[in-house]
C-alpha positions in Angstrom: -28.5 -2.0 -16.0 -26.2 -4.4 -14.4 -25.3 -3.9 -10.6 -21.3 -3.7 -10.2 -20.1 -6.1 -7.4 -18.1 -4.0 -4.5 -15.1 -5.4 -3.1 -16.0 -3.4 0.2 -18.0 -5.4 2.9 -20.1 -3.7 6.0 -18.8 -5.7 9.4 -22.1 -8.3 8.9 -21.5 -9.0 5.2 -17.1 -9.3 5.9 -18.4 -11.8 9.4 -20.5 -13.8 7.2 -18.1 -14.1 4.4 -15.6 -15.6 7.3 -18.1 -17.7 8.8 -17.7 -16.0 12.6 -20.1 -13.9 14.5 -19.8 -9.9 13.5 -18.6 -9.2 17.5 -15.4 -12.0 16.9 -14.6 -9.6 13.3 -15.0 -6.4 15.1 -12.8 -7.7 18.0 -10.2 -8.8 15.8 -10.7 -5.5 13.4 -10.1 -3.4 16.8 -6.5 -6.1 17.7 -5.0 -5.9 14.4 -5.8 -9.3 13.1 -7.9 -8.3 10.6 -7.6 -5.4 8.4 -10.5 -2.9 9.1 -11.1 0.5 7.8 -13.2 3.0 10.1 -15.2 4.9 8.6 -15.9 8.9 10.5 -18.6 8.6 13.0 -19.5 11.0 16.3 -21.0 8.3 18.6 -19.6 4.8 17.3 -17.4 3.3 14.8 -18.7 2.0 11.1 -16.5 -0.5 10.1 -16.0 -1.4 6.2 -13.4 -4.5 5.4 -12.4 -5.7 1.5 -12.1 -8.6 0.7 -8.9 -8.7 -0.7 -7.6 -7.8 3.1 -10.2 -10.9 4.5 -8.5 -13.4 1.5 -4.9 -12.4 2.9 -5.9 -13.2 6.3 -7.1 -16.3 5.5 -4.1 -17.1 3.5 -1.6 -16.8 6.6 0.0 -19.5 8.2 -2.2 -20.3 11.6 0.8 -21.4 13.8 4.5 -19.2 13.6 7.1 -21.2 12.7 9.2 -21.5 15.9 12.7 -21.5 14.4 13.3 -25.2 13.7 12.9 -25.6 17.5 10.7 -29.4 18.3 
């Protein structure tokens, strides 16, 4: 039987797929920088990312544009 691919990665699978340490993705999961989704939990969170949401991250611009201004 072949084994479907999931686009959903746990917080170790999404870190290594950026190349950053799992604390760096969960810190920037928790800021807003990169789309997490928390999963219900009594003690901690569990954190599941896609990969679509890690691809748009990657794809925006690092630096703002800062109106024309030099």
């Amino acid at each position: 039987m072949a084994q479907l691919k999931s686009d959903w990665l746990t917080a170790r699978e999404a870190a290594s797929y950026l190349k950053v340490k799992t604390r760096t993705l969960l810190m920037w999961a928790r800021t807003g920088k990169v789309k997490g989704y928390v999963l219900s939990g009594d003690r901690r969170h569990v954190w599941r990312f896609r990969q679509l949401d890690l691809d748009a991250t990657l794809e925006l611009p690092a630096v703002l544009s800062n109106g024309g201004l030099n």
